[in-house]
C-alpha positions in Angstrom: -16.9 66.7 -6.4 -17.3 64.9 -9.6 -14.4 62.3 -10.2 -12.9 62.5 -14.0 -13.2 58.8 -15.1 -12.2 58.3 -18.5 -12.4 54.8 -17.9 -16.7 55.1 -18.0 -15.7 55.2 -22.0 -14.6 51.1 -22.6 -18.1 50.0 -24.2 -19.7 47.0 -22.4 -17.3 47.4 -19.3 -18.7 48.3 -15.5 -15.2 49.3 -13.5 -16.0 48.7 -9.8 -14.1 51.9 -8.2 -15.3 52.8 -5.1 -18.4 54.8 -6.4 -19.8 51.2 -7.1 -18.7 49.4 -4.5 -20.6 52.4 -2.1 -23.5 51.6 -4.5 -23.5 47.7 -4.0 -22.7 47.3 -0.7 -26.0 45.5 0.2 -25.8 43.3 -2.9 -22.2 42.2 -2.3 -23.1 41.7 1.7 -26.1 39.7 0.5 -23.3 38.0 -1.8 -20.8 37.0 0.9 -23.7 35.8 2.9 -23.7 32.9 0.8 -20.4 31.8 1.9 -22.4 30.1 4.9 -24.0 26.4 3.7 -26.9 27.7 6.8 -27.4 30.8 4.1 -26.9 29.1 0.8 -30.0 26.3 2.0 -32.2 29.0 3.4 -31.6 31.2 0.4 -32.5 28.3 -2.1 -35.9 27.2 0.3 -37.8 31.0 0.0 -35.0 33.3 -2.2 -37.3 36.3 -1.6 -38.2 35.8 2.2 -33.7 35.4 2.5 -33.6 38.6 0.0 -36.0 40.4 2.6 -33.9 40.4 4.9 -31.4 42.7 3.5 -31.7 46.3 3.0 -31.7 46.0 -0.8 -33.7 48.2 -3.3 -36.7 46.4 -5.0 -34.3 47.0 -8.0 -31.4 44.9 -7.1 -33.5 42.1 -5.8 -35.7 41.8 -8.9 -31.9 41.9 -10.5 -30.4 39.1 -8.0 -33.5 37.1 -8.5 -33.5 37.4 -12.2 -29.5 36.3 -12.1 -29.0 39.0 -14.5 -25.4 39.9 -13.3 -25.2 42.7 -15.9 -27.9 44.6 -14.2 -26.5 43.4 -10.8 -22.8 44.9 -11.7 -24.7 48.0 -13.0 -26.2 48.5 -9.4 -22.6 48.1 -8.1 -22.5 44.5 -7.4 -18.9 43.2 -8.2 -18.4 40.2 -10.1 -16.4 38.5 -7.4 -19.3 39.0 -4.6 -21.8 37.7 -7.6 -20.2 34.7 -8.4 -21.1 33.4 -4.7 -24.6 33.4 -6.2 -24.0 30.9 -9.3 -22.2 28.9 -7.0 -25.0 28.5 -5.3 -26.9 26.9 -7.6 -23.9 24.8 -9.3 -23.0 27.3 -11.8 -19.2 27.8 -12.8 -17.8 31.1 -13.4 -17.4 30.6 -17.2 -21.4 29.8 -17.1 -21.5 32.7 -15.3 -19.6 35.1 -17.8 -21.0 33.6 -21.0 -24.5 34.0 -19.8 -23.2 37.9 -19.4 -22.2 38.1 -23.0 -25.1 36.3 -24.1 -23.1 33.1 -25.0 -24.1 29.7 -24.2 -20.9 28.3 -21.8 -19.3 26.4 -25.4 -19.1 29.9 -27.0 -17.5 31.6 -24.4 -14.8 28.9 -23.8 -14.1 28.6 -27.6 -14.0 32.8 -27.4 -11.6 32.7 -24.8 -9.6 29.9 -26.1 -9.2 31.7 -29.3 -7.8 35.3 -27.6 -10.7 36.9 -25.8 -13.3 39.3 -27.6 -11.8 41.4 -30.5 -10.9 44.8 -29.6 -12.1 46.1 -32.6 -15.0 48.8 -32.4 -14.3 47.6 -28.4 -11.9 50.3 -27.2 -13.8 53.7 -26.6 -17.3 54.2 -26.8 -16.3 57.7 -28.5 -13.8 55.6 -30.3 -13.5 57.8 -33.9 -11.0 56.0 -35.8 -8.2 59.2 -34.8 -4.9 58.1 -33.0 -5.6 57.4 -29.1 -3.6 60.4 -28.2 -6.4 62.3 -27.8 -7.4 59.8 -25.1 -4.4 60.0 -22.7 -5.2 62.0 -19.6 -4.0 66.1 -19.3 -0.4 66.3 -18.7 0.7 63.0 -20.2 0.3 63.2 -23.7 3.4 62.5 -25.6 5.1 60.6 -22.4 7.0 57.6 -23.1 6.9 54.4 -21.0 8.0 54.8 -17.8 7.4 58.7 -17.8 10.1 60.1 -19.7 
């Protein structure tokens, strides 16, 4: 049975609900791996003999060795798991995320600094201008905070 998950509609965003993490669970295993200094050198000496090793797709390892955490997060790798990755080769989460948004590290610092990405054109991916309402899930249009 098909979940209703009106969250699927934030452009840009991958939400890791449990249908993800059921679909990663190889790549984040592979992820926490790395937690081990034994896995992190043998990883970095032959990256597709350690990959091998794991019951990934062809798909997700072409993805891990690529570093593209986009495409990793789209095969249910969670960002958390994936960051054990950069670390391994010396990367800091905020190189991590700008090289997701296709920033160098500068621009996504100075984007965060400054408030974050602009939620303009960011909300909805069917976002039509019209008042959010529309949005709200059955039964709780026209609810107040806290459900009154």
């Amino acid at each position: 049975m098909a979940l209703d998950k009106p969250y699927q509609d934030v452009p840009g965003t991958i939400i890791f609900d449990a249908e993800q993490s059921r679909k990663g669970y190889w790549i984040n295993q592979f992820c926490m791996s790395l937690m081990k200094a034994e896995n992190r050198e043998r990883f970095k000496a032959d990256e597709r003999a350690y990959l091998d090793e794991w019951p990934l797709s062809e798909e997700a390892k072409q993805a891990l060795l690529a570093r593209d955490l986009n495409w990793c997060m789209s095969l249910g790798g969670n960002i958390y798991f994936l960051a054990k990755l950069g670390s391994t080769h010396g990367l800091s989460f905020q190189q991590m995320a700008g090289s997701m948004t296709g920033m160098t590290e500068e621009e996504y610092r100075n984007m965060m600094i400054n408030g974050g990405r602009s939620a303009e054109g960011n909300r909805y991916i069917g976002e039509d201008g019209d008042s959010q309402a529309h949005r709200q899930p059955q039964g709780s249009a026209g609810k107040q905070k806290g459900g009154q």
